[in-house]
Every structure is written in structure tokens, then in C-alpha cells.
N, CA, C and O atoms as CSV, one atom per row, in Angstrom:
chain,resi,resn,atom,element,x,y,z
A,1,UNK,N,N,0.206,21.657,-14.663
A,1,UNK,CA,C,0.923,21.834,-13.402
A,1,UNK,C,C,2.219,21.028,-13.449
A,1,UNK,O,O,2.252,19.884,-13.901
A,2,UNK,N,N,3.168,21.600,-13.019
A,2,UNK,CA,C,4.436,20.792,-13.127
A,2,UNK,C,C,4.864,19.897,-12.233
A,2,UNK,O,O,4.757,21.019,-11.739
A,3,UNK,N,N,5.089,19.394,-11.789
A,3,UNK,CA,C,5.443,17.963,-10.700
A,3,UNK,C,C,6.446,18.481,-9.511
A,3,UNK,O,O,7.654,18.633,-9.695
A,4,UNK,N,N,5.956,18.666,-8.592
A,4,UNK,CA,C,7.457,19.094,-7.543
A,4,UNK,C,C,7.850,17.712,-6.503
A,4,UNK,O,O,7.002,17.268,-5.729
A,5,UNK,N,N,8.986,17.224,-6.587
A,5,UNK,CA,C,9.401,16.486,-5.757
A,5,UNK,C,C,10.304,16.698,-4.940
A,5,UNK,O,O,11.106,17.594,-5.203
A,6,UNK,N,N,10.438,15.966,-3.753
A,6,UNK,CA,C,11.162,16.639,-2.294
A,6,UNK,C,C,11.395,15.703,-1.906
A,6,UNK,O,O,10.432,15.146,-1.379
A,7,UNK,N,N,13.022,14.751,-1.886
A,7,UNK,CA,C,13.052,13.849,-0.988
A,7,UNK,C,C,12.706,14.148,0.333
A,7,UNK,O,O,12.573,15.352,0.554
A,8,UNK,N,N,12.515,13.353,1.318
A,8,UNK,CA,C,12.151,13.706,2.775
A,8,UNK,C,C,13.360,12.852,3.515
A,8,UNK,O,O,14.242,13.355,4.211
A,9,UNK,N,N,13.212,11.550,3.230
A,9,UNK,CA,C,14.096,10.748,4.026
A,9,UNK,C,C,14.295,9.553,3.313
A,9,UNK,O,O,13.504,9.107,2.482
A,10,UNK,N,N,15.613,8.917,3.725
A,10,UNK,CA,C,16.088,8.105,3.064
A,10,UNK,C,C,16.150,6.670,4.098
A,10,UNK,O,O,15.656,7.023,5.169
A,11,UNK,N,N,16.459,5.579,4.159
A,11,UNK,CA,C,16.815,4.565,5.021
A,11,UNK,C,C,17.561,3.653,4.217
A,11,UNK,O,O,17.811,3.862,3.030
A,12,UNK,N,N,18.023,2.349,5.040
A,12,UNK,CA,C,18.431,1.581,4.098
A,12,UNK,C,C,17.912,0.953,2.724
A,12,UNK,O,O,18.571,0.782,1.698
A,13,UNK,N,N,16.571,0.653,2.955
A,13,UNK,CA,C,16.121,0.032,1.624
A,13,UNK,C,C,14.335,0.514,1.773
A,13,UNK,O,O,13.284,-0.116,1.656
A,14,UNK,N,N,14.787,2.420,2.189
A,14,UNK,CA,C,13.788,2.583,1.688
A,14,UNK,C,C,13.871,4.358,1.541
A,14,UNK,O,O,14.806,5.015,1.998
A,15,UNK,N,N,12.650,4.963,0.783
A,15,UNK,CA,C,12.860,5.957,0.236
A,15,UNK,C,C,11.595,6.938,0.386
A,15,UNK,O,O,10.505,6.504,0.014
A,16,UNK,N,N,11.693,8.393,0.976
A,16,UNK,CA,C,10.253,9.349,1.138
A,16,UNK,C,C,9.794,10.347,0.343
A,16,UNK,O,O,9.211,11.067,1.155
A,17,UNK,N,N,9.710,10.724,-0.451
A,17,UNK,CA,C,9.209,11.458,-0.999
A,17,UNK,C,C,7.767,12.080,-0.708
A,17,UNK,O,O,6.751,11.452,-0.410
A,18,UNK,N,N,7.936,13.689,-0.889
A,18,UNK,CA,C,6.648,14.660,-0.868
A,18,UNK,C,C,6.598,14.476,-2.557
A,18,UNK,O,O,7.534,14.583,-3.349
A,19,UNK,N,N,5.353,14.202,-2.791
A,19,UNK,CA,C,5.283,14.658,-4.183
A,19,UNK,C,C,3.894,15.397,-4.481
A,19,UNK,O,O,2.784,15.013,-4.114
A,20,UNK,N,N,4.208,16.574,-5.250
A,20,UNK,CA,C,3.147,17.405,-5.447
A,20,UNK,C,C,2.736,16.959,-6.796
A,20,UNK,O,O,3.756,16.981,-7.484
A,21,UNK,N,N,1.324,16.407,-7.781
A,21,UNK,CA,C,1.318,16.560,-8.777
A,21,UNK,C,C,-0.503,16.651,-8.753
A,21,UNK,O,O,-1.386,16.387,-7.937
A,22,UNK,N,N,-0.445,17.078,-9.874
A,22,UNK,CA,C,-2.135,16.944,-10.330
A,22,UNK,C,C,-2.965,15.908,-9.757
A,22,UNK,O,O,-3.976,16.155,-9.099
A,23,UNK,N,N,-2.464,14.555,-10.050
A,23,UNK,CA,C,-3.117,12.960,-10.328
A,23,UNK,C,C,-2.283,12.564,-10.347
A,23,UNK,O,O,-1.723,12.370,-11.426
A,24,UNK,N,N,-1.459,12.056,-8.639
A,24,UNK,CA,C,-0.061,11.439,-8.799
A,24,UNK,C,C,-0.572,9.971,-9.109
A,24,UNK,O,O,0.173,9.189,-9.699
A,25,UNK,N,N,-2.109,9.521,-8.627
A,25,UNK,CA,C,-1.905,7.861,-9.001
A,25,UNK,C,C,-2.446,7.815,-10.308
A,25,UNK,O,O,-2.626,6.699,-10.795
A,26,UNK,N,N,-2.805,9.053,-11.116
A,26,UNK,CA,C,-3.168,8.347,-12.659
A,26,UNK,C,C,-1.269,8.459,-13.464
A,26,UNK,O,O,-0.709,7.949,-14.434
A,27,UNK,N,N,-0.842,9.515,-12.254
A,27,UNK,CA,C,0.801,9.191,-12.858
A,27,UNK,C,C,1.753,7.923,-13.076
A,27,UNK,O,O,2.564,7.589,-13.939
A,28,UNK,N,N,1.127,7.214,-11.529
A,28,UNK,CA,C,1.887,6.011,-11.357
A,28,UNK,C,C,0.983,4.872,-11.557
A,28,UNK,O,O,1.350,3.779,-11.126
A,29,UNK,N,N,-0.088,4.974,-12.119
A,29,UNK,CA,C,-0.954,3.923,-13.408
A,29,UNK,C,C,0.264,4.107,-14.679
A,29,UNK,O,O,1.196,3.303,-14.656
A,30,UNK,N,N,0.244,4.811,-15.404
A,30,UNK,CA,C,1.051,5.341,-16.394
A,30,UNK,C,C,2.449,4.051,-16.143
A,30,UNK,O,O,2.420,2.929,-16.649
A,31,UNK,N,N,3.434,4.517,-15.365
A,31,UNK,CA,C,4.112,3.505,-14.984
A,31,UNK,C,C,4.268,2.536,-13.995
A,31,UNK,O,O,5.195,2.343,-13.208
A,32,UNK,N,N,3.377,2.048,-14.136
A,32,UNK,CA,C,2.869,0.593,-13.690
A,32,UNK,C,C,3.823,-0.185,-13.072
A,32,UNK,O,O,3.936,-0.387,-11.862
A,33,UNK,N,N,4.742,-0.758,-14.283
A,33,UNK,CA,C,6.133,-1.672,-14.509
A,33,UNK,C,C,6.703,-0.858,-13.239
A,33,UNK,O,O,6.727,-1.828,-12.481
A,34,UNK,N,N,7.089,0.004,-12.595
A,34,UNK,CA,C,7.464,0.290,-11.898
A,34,UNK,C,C,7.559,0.042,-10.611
A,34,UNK,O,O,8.611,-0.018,-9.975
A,35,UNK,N,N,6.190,-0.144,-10.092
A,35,UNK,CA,C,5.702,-0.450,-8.962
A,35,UNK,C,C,5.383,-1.661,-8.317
A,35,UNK,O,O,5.884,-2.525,-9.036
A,36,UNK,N,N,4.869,-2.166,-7.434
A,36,UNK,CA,C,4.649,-3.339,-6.850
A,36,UNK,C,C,3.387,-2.691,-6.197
A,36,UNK,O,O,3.597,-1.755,-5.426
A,37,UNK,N,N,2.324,-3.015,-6.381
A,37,UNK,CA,C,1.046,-2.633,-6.067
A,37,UNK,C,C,0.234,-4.032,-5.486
A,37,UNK,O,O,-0.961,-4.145,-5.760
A,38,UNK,N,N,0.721,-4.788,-4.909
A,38,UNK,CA,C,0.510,-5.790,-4.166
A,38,UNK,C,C,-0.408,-5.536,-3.160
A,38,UNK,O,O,-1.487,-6.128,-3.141
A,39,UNK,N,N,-0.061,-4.628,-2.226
A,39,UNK,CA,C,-0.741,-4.471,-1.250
A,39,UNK,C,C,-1.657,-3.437,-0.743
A,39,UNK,O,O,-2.028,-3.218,0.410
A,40,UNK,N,N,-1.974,-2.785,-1.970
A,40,UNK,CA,C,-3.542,-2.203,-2.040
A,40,UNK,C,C,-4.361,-3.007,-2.011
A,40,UNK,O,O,-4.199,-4.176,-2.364
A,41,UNK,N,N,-5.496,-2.469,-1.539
A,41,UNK,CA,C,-6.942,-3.326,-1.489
A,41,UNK,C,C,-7.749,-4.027,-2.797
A,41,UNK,O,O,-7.977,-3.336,-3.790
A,42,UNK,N,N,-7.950,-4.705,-2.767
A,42,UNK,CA,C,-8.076,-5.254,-3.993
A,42,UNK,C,C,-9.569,-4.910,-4.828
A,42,UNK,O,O,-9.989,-5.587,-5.766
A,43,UNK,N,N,-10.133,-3.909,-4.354
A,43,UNK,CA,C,-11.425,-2.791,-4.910
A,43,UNK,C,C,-10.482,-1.469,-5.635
A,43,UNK,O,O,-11.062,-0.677,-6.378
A,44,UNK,N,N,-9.058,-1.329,-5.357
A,44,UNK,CA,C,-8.307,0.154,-5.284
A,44,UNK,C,C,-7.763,-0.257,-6.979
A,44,UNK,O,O,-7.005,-1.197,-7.214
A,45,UNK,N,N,-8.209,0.460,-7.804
A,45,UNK,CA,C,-7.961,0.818,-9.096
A,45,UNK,C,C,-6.778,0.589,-10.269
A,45,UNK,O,O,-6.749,0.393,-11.484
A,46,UNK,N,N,-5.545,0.775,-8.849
A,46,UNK,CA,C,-4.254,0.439,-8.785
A,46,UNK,C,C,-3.703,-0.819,-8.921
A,46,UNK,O,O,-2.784,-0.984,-9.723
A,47,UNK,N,N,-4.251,-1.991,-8.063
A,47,UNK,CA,C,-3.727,-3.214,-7.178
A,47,UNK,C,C,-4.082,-4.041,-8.400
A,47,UNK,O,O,-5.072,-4.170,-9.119
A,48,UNK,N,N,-2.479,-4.702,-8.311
A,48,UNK,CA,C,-2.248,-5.546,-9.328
A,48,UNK,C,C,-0.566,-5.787,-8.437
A,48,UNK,O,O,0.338,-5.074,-8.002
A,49,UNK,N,N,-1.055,-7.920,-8.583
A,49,UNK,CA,C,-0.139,-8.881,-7.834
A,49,UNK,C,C,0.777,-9.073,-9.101
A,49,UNK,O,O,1.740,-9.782,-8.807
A,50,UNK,N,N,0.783,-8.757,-10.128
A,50,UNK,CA,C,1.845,-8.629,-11.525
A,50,UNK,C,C,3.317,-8.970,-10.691
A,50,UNK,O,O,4.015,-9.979,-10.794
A,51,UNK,N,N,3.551,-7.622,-9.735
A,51,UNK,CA,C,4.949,-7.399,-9.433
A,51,UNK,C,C,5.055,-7.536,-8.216
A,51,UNK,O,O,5.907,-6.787,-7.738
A,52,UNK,N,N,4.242,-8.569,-7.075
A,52,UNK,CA,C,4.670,-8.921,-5.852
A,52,UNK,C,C,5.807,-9.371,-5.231
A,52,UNK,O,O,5.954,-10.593,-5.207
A,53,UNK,N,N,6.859,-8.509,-4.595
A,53,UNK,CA,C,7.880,-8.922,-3.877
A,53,UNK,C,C,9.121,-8.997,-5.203
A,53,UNK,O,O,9.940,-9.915,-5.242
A,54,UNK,N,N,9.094,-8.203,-5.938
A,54,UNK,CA,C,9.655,-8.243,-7.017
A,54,UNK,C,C,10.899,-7.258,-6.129
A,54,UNK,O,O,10.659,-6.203,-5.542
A,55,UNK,N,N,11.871,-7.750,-6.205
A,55,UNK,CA,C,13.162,-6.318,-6.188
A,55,UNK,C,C,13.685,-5.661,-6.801
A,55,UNK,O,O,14.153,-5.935,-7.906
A,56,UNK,N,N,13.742,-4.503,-6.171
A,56,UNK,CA,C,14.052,-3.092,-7.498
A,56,UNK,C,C,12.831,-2.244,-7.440
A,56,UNK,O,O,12.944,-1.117,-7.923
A,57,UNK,N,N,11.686,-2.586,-6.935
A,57,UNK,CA,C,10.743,-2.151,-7.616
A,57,UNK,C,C,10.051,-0.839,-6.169
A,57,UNK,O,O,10.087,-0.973,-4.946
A,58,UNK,N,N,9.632,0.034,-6.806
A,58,UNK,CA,C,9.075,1.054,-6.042
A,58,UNK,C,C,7.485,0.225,-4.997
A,58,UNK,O,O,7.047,-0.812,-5.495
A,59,UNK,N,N,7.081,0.523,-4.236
A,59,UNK,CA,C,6.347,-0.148,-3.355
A,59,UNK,C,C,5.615,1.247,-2.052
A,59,UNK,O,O,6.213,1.830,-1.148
A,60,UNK,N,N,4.534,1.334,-2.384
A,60,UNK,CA,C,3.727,2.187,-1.584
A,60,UNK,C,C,3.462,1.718,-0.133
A,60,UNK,O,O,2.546,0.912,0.026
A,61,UNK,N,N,4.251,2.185,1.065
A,61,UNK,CA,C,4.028,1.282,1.836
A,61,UNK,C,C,2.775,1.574,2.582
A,61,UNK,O,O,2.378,0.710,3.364
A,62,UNK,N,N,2.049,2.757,2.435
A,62,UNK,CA,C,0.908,3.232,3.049
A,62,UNK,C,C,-0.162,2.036,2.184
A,62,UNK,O,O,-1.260,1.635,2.571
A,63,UNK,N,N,0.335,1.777,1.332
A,63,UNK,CA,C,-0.528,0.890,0.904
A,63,UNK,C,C,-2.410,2.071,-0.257
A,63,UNK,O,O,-3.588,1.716,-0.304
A,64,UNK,N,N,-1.785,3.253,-0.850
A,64,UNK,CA,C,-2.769,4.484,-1.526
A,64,UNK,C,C,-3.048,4.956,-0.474
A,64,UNK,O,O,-3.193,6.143,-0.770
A,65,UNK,N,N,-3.286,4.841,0.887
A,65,UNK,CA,C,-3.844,6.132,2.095
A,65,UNK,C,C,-2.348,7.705,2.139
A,65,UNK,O,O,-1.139,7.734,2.369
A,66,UNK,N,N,-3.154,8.484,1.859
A,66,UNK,CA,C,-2.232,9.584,1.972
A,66,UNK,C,C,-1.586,10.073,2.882
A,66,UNK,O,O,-2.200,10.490,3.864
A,67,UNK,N,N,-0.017,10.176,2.820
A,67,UNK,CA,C,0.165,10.801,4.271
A,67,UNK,C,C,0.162,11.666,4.897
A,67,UNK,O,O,1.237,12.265,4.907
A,68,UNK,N,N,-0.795,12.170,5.636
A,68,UNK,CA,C,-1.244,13.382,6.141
A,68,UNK,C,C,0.116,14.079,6.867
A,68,UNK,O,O,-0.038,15.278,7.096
A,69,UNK,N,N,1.146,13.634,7.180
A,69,UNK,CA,C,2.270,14.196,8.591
A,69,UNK,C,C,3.652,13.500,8.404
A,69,UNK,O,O,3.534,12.276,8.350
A,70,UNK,N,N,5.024,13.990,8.282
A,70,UNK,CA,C,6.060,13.425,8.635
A,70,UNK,C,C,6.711,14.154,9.146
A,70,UNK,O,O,6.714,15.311,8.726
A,71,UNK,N,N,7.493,13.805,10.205
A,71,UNK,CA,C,8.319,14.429,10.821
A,71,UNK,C,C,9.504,13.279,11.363
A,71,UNK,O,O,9.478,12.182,11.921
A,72,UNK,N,N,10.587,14.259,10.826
A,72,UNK,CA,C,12.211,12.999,11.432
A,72,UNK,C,C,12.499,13.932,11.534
A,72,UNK,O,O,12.392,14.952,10.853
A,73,UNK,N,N,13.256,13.493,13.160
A,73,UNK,CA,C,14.124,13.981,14.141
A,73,UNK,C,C,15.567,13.489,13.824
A,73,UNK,O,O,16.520,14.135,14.259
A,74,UNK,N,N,15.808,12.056,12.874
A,74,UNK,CA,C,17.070,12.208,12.544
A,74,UNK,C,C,17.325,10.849,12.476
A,74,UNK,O,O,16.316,10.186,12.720
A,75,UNK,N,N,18.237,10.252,12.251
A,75,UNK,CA,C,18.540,9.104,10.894
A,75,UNK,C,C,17.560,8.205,12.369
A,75,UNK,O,O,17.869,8.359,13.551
A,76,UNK,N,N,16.367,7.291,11.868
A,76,UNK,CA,C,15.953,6.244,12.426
A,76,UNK,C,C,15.138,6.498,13.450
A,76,UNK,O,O,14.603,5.680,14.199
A,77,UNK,N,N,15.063,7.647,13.455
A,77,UNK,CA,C,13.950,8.503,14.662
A,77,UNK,C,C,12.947,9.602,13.449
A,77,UNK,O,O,13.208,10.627,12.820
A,78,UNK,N,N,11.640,8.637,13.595
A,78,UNK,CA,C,10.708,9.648,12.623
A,78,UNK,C,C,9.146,8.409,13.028
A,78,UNK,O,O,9.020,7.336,13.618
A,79,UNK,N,N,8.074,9.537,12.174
A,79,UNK,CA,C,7.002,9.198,12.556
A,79,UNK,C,C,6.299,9.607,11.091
A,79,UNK,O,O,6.747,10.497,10.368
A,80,UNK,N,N,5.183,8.844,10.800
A,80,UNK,CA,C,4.267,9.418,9.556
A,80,UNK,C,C,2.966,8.664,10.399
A,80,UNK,O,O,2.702,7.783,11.217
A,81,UNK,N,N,2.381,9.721,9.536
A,81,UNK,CA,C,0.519,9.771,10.368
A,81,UNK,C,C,0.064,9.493,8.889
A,81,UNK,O,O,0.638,9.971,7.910
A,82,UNK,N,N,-0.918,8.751,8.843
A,82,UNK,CA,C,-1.477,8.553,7.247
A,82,UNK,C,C,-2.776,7.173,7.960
A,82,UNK,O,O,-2.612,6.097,8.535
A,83,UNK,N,N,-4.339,8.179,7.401
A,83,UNK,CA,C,-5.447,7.311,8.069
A,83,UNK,C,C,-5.434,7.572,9.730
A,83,UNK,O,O,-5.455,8.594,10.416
A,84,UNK,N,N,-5.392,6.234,10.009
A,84,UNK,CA,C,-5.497,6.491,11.256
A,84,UNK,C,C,-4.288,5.804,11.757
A,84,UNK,O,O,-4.147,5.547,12.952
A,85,UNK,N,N,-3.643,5.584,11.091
A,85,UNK,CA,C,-2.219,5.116,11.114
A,85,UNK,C,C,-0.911,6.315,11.776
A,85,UNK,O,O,-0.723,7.375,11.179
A,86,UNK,N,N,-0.059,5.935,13.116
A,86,UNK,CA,C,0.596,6.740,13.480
A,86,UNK,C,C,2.020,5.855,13.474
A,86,UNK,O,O,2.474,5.393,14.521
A,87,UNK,N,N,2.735,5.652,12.047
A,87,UNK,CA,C,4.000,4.589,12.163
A,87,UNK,C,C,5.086,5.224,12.819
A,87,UNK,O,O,5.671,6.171,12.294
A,88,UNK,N,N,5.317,4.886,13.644
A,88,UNK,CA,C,6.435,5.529,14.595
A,88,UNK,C,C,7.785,4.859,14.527
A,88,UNK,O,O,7.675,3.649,14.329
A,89,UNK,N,N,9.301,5.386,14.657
A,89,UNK,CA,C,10.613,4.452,14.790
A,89,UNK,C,C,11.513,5.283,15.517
A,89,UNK,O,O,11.832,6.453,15.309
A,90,UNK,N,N,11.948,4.313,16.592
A,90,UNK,CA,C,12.938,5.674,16.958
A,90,UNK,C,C,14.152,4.722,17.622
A,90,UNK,O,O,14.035,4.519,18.830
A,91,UNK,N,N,15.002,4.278,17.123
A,91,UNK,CA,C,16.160,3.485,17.065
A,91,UNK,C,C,16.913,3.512,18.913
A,91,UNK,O,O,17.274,4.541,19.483
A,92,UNK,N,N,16.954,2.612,19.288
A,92,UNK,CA,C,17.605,2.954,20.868
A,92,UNK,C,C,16.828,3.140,21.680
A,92,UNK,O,O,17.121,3.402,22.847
A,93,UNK,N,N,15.255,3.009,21.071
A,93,UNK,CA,C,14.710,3.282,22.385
A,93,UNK,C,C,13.850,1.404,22.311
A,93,UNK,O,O,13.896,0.603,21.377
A,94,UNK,N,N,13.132,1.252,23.720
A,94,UNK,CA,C,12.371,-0.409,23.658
A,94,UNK,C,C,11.387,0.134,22.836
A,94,UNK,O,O,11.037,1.309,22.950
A,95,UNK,N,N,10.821,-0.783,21.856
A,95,UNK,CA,C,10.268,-1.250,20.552
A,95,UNK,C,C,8.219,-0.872,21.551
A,95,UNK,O,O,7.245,-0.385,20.977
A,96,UNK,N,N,8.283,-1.339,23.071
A,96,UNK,CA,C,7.198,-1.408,23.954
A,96,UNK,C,C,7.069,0.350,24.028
A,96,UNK,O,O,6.171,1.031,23.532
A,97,UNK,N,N,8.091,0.755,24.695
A,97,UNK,CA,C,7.993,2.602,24.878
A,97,UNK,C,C,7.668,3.024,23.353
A,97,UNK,O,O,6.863,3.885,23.001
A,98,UNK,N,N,8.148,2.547,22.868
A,98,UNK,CA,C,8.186,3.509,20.927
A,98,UNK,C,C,6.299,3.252,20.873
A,98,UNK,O,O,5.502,4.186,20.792
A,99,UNK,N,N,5.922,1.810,20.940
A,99,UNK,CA,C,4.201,1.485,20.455
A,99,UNK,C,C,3.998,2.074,21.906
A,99,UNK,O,O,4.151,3.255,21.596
A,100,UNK,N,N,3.805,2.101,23.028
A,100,UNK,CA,C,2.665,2.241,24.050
A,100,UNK,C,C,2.966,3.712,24.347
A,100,UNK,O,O,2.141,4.384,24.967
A,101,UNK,N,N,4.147,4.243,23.912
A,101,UNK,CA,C,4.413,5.462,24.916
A,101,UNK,C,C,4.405,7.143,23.515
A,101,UNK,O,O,3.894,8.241,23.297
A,102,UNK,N,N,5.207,6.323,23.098
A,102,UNK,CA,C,5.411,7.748,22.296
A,102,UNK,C,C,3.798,8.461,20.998
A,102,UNK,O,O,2.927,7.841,20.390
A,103,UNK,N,N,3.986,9.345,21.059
A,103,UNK,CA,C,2.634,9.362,19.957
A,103,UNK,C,C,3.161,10.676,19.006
A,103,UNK,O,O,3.849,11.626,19.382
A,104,UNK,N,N,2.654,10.434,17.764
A,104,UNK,CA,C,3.052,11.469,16.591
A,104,UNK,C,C,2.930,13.231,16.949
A,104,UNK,O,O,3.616,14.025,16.305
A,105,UNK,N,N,2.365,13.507,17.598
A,105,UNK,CA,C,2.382,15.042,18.496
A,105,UNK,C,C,3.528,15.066,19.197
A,105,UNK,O,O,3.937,16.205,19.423
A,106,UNK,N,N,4.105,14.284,19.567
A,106,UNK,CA,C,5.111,14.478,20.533
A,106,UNK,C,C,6.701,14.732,19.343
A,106,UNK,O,O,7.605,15.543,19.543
A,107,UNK,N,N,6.604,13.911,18.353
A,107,UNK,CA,C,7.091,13.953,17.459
A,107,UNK,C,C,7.270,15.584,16.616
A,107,UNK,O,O,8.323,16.052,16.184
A,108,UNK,N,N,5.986,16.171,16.567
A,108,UNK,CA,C,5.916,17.730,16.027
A,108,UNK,C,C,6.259,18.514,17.161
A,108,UNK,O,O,6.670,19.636,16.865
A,109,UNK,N,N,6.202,18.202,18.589
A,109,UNK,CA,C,6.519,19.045,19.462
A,109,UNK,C,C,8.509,18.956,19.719
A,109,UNK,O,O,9.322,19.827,20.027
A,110,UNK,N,N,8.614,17.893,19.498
A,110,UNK,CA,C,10.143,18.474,19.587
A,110,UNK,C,C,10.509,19.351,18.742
A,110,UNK,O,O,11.273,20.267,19.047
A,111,UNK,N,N,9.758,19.103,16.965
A,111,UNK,CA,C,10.540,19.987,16.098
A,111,UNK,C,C,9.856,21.466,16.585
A,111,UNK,O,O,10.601,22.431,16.414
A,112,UNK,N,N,8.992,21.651,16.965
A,112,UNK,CA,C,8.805,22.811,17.194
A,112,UNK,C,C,9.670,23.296,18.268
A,112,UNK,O,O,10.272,24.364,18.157
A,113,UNK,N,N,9.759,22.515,19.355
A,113,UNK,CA,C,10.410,22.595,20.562
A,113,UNK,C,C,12.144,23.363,20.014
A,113,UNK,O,O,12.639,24.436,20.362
A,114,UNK,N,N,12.662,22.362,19.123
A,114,UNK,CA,C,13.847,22.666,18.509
A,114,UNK,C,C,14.052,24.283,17.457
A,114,UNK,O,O,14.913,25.120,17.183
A,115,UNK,N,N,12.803,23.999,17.207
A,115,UNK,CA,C,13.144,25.729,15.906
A,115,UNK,C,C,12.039,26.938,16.109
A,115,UNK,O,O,11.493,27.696,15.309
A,116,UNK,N,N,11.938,26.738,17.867
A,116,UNK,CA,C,11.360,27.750,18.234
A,116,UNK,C,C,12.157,28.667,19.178
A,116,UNK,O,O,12.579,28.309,20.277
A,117,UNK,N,N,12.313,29.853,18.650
A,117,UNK,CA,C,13.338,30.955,19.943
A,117,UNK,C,C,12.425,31.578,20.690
A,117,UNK,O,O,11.302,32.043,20.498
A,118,UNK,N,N,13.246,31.471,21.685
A,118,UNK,CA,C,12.472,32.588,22.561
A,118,UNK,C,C,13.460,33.424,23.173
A,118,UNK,O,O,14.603,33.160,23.547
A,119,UNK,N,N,12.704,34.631,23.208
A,119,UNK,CA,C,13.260,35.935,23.877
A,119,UNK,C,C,12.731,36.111,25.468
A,119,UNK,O,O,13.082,37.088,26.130
């Protein structure tokens, strides 16, 4: 199977990728040196403090939980669902409304809201 990658979103000092592959973590065992695997669980196959807080270095921030959902509405306004995890950001708005108010559905309902016509 061939590897498909899709940036998603970019930020300042950080980076999203969809990646489709067979066995993306026996991929990124393979290159190791790469990563900072710090903050996997320390039972997870992966996790190795080798390259903690190292810069330069690629860094899983889900920490191996997959991310089930992303959706950005646009530079600093986005949401990923992964576990039971709903990380939400939405720049300009209080930091209190973003955690108590907003939730990741609301997030898929604008884009739908946005690229749905009606007659």
C-alpha cells in the first residue's frame, strides 16, 4: 500500500497531517531519531525519553490515541476529537466560552452549515 499524506493545518510551531499508511507506528518505530516519544504511556511500545524536549523534532501530541475528527474553520479556530479528548482553539474568543461553551459538533455544524446549499 502506498502512503498518502495530506497536510491539514499548519500553526506556528506546529504541524497536521492525515496520514494513510498500513502500520503508520511500525513506520515511525523505523524512524525513531525523528521523534520525541516522551509522552506516550510508558506500557506503549513506542515511548522512549531518548529525545525529550529535544527541538526540531516531530512530537505526537495526542500522545498514540488516534484522531478520530478535525475540523478548522480557519487560521486558530479548529477542534480535534481523539479518545475522549475534544481539543478545541478558537483565537478571540474567552479561553472560559472556548472550554465550557463550545463543543466539537458545533465545530462540524458550521462546516456543514457553510458548504451546504439550499434551494
Amino acid at each position: 500500500m502506498e502512503k498518502m499524506l495530506k497536510l491539514m493545518m499548519t500553526d506556528t510551531d506546529s504541524l497536521l497531517y492525515h496520514v494513510v499508511a498500513e502500520d503508520l507506528y511500525s513506520d515511525m518505530q523505523k524512524d525513531k531519531q525523528l521523534f520525541d516519544f516522551s509522552n506516550y504511556a510508558q506500557n506503549h511500545f513506542l515511548f522512549d525519553d531518548v529525545n525529550a524536549k529535544k527541538p526540531g523534532l516531530f512530537k505526537d501530541e495526542t500522545a498514540g490515541i488516534p484522531i478520530e475528527e478535525f475540523v478548522g474553520l480557519r487560521s486558530k479556530m479548529y477542534s480535534i476529537k481523539y479518545g475522549v479528548v475534544q481539543q478545541k482553539r478558537a483565537k478571540g474568543i474567552l479561553k472560559s466560552v472556548v472550554r465550557n461553551e463550545l463543543k466539537h459538533s458545533q465545530y462540524v455544524n458550521y462546516v456543514t452549515c457553510m458548504f451546504t446549499i439550499f434551494i
